[in-house]
PyMOL Python script that loads the backbone (N, CA, C, O; Angstrom):
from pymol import cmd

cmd.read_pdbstr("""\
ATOM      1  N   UNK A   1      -2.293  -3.168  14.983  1.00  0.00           N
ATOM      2  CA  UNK A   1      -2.422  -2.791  13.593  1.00  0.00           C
ATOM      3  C   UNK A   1      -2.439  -4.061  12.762  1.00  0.00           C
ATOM      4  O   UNK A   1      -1.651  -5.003  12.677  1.00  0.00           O
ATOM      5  N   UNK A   2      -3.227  -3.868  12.364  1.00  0.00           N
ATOM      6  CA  UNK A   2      -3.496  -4.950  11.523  1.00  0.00           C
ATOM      7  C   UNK A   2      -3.718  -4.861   9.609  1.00  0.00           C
ATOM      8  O   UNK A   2      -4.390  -3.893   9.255  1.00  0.00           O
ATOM      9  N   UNK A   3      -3.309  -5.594   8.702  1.00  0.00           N
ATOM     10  CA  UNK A   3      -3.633  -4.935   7.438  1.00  0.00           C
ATOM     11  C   UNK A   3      -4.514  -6.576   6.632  1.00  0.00           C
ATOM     12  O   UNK A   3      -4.174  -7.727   6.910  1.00  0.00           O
ATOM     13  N   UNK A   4      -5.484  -6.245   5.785  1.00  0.00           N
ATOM     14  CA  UNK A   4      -6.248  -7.638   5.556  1.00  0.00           C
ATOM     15  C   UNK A   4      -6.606  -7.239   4.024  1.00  0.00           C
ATOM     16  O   UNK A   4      -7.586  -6.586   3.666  1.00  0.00           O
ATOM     17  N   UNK A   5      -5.442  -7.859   3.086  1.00  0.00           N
ATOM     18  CA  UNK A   5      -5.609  -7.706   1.773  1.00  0.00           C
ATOM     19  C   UNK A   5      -6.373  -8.887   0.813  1.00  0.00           C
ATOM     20  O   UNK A   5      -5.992 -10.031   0.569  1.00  0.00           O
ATOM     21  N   UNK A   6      -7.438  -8.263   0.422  1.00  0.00           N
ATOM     22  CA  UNK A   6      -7.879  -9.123  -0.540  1.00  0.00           C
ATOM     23  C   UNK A   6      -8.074  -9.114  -1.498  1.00  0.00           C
ATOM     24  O   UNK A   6      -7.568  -8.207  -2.157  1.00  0.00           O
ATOM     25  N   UNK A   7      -8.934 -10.123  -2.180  1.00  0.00           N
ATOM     26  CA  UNK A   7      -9.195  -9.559  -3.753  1.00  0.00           C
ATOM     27  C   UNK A   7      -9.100  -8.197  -4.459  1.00  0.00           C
ATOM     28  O   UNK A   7      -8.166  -7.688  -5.078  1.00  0.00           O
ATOM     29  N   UNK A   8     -10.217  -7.799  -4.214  1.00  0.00           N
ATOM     30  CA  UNK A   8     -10.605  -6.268  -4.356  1.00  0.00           C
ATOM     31  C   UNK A   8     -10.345  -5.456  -3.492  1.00  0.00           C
ATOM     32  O   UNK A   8     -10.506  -4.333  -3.969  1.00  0.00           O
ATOM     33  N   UNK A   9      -9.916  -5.399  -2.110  1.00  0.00           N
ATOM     34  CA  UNK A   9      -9.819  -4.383  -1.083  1.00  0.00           C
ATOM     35  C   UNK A   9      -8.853  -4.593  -0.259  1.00  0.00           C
ATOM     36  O   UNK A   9      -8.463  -5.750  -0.108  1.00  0.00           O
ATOM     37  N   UNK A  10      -8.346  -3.698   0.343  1.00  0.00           N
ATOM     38  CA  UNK A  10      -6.963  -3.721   1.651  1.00  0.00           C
ATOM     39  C   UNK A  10      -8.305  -3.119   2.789  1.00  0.00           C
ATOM     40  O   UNK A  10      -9.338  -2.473   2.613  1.00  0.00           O
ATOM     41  N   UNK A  11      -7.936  -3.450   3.436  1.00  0.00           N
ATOM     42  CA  UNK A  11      -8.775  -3.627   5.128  1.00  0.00           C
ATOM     43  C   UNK A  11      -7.660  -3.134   6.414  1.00  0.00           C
ATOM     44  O   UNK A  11      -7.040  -3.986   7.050  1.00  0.00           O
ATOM     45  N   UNK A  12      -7.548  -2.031   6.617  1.00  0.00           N
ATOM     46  CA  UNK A  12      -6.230  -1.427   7.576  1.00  0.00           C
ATOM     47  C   UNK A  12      -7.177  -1.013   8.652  1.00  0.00           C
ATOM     48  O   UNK A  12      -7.830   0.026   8.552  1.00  0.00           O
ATOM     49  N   UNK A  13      -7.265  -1.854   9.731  1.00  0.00           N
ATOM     50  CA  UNK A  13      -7.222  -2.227  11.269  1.00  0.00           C
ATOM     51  C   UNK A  13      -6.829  -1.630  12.641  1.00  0.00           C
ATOM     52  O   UNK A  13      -6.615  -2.590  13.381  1.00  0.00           O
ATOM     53  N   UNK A  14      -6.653  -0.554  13.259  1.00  0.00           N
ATOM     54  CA  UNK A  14      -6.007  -0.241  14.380  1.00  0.00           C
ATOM     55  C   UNK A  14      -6.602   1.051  14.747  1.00  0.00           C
ATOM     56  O   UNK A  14      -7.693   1.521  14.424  1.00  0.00           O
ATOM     57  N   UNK A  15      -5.516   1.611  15.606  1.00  0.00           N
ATOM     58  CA  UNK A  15      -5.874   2.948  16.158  1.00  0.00           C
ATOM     59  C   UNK A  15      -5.751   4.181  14.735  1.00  0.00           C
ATOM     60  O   UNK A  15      -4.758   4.077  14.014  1.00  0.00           O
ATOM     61  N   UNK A  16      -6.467   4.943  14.519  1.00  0.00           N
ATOM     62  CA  UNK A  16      -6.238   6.049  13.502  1.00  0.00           C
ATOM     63  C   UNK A  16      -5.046   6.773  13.211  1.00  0.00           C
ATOM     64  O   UNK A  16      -4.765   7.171  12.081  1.00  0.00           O
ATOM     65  N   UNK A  17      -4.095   7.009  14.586  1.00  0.00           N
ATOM     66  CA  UNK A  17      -2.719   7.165  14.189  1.00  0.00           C
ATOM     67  C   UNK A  17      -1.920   6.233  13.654  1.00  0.00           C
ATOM     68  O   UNK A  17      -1.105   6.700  12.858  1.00  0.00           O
ATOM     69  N   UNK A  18      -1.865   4.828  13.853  1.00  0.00           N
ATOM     70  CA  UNK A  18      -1.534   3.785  13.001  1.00  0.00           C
ATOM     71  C   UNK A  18      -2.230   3.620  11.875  1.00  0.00           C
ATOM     72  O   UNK A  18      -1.473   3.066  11.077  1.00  0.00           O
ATOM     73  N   UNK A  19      -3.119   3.780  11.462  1.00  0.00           N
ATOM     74  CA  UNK A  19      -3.626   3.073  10.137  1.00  0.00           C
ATOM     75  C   UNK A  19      -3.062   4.557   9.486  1.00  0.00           C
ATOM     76  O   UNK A  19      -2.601   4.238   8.390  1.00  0.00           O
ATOM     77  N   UNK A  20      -2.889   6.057   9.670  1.00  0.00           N
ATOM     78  CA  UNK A  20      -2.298   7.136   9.144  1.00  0.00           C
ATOM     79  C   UNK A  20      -1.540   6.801   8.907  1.00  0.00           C
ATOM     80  O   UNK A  20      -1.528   6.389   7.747  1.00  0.00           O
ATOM     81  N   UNK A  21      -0.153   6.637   9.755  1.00  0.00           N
ATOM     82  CA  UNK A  21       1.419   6.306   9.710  1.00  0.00           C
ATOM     83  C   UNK A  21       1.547   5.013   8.574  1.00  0.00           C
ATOM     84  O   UNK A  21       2.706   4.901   8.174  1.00  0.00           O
ATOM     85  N   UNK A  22       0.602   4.031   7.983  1.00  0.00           N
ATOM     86  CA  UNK A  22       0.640   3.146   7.676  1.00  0.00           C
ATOM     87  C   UNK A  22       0.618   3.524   6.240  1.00  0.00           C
ATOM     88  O   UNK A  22       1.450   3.086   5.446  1.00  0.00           O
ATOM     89  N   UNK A  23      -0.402   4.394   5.888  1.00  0.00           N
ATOM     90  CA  UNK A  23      -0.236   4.560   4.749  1.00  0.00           C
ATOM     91  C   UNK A  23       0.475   5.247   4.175  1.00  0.00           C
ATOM     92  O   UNK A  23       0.947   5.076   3.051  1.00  0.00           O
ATOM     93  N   UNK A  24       0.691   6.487   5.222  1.00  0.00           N
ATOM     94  CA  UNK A  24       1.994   7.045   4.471  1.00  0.00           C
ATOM     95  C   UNK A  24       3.502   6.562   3.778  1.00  0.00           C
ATOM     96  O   UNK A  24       4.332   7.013   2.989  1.00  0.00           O
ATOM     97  N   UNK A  25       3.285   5.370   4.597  1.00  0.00           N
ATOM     98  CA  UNK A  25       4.193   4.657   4.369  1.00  0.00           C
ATOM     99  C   UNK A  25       4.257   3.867   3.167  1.00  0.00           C
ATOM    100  O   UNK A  25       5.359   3.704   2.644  1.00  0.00           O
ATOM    101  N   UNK A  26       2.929   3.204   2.512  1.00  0.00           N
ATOM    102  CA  UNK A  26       2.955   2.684   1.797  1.00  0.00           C
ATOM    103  C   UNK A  26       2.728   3.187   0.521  1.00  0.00           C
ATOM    104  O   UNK A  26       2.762   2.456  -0.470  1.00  0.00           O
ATOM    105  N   UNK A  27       2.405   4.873   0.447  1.00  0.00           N
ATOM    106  CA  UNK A  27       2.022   6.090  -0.338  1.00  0.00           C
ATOM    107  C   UNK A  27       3.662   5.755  -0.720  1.00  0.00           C
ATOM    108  O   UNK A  27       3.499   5.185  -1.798  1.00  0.00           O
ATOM    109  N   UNK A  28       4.837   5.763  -0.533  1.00  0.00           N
ATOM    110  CA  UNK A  28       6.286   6.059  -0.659  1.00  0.00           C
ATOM    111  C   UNK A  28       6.288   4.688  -1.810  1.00  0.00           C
ATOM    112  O   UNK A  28       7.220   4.807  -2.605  1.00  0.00           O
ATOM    113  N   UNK A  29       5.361   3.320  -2.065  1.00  0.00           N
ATOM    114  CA  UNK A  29       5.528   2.095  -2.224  1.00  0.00           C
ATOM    115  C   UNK A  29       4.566   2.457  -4.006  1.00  0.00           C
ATOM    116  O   UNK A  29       5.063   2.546  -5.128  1.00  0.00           O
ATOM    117  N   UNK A  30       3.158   2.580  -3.589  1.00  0.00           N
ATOM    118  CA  UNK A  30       2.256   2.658  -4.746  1.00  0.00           C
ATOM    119  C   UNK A  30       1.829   4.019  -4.982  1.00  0.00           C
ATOM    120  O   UNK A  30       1.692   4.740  -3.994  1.00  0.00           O
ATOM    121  N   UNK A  31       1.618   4.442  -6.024  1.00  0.00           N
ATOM    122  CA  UNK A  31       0.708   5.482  -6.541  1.00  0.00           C
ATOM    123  C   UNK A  31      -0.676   5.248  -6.074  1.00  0.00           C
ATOM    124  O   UNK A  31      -1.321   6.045  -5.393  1.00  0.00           O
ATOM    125  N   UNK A  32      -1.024   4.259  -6.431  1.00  0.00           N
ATOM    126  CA  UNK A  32      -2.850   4.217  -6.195  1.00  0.00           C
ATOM    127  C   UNK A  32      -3.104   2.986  -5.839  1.00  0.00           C
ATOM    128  O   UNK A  32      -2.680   1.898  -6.229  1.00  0.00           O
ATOM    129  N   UNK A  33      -4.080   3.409  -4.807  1.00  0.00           N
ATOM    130  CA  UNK A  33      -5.017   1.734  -4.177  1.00  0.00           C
ATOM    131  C   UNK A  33      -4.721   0.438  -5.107  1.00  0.00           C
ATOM    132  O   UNK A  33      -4.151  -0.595  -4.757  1.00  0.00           O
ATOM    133  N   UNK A  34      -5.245   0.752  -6.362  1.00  0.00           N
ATOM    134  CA  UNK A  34      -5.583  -0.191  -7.107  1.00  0.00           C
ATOM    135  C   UNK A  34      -3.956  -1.376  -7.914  1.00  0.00           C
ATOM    136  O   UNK A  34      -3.865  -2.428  -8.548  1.00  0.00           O
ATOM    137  N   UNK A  35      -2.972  -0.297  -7.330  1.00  0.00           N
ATOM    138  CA  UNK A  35      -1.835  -0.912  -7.961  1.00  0.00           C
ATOM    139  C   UNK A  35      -1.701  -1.353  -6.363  1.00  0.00           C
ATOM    140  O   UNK A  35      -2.184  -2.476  -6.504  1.00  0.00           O
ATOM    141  N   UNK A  36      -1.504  -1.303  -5.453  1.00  0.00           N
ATOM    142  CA  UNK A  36      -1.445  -2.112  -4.016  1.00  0.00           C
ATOM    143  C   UNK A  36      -2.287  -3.543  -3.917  1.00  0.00           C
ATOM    144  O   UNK A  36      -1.899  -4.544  -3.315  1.00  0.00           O
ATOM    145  N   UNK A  37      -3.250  -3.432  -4.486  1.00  0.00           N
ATOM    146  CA  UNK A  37      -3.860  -4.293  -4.348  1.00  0.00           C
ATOM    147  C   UNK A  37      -3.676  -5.303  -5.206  1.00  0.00           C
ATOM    148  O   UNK A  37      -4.125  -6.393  -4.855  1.00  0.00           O
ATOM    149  N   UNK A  38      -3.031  -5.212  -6.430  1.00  0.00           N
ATOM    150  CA  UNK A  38      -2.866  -5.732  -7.400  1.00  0.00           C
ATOM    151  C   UNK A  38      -1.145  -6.275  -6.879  1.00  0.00           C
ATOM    152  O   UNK A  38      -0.780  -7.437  -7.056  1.00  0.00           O
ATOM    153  N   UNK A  39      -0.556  -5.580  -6.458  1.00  0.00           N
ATOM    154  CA  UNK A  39       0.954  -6.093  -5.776  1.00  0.00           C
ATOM    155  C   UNK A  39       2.050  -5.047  -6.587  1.00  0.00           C
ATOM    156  O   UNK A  39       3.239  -4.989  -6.274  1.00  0.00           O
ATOM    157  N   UNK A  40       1.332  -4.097  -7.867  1.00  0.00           N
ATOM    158  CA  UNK A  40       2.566  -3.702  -8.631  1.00  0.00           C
ATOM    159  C   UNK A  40       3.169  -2.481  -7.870  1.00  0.00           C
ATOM    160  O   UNK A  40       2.541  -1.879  -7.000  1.00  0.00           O
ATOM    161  N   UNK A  41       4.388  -2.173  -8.250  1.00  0.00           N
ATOM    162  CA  UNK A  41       5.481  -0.878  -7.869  1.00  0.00           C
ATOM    163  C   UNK A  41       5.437   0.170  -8.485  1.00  0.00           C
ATOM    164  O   UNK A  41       5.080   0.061  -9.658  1.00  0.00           O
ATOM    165  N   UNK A  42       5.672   1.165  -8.121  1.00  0.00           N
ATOM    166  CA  UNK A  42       5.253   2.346  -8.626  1.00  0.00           C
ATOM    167  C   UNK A  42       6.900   2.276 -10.305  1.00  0.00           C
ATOM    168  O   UNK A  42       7.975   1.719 -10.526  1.00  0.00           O
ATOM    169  N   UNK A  43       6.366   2.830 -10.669  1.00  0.00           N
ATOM    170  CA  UNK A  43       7.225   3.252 -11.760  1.00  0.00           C
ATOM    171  C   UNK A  43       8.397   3.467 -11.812  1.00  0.00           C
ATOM    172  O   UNK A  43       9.172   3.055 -12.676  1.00  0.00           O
ATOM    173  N   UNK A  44       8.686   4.260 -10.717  1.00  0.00           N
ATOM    174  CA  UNK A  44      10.332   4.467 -10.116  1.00  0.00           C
ATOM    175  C   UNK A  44      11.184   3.253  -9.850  1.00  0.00           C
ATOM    176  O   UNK A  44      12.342   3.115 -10.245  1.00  0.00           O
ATOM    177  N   UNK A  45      10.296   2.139  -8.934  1.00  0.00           N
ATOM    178  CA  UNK A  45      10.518   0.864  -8.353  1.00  0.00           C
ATOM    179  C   UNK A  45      10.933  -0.182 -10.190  1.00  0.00           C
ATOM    180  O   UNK A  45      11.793  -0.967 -10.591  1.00  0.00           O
ATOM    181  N   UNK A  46      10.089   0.278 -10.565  1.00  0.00           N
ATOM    182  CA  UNK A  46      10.018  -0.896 -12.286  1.00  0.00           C
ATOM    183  C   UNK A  46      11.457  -0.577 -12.564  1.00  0.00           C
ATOM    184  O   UNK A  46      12.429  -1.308 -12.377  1.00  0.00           O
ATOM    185  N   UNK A  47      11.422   0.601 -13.028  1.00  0.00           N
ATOM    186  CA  UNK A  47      12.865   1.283 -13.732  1.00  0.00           C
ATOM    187  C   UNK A  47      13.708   0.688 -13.276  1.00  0.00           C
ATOM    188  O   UNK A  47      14.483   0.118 -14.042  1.00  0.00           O
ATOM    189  N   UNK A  48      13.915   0.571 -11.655  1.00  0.00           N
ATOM    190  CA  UNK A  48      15.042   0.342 -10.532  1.00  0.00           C
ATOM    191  C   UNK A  48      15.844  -0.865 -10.728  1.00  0.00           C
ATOM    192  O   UNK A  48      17.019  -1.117 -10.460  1.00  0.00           O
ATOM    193  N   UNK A  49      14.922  -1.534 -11.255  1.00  0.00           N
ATOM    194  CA  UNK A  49      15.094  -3.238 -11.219  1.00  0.00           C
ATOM    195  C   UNK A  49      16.268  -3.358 -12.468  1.00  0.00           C
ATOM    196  O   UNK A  49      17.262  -4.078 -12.379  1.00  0.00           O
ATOM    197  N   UNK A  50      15.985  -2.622 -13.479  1.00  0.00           N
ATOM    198  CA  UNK A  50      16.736  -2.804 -14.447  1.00  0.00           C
ATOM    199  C   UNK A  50      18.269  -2.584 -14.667  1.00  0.00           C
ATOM    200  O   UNK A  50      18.782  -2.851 -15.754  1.00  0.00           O
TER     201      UNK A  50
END
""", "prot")
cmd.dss("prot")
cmd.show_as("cartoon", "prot")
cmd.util.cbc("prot")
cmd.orient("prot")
């Protein structure tokens, strides 16, 4: 498994049950692609900090 983040795109690598399990995982992290890619935390995570 492999994950290959870049500019504009995340690139997730492996067998289909891993790249599944992978995102679910990271579904728990961001709301949407575009905040993953960007590095931000979901809303819950912002609040948390404070």
């Amino acid at each position: 498994m492999k994950i290959y983040k870049q500019e504009k795109a995340i690139i997730l690598t492996g067998k289909a049950w891993q790249v599944r399990h992978m995102l679910k995982n990271y579904r728990k992290d961001y709301i949407y692609i575009k905040d993953w890619i960007k590095g931000e935390k979901t809303q819950k995570e912002k609040e948390d900090k404070f």
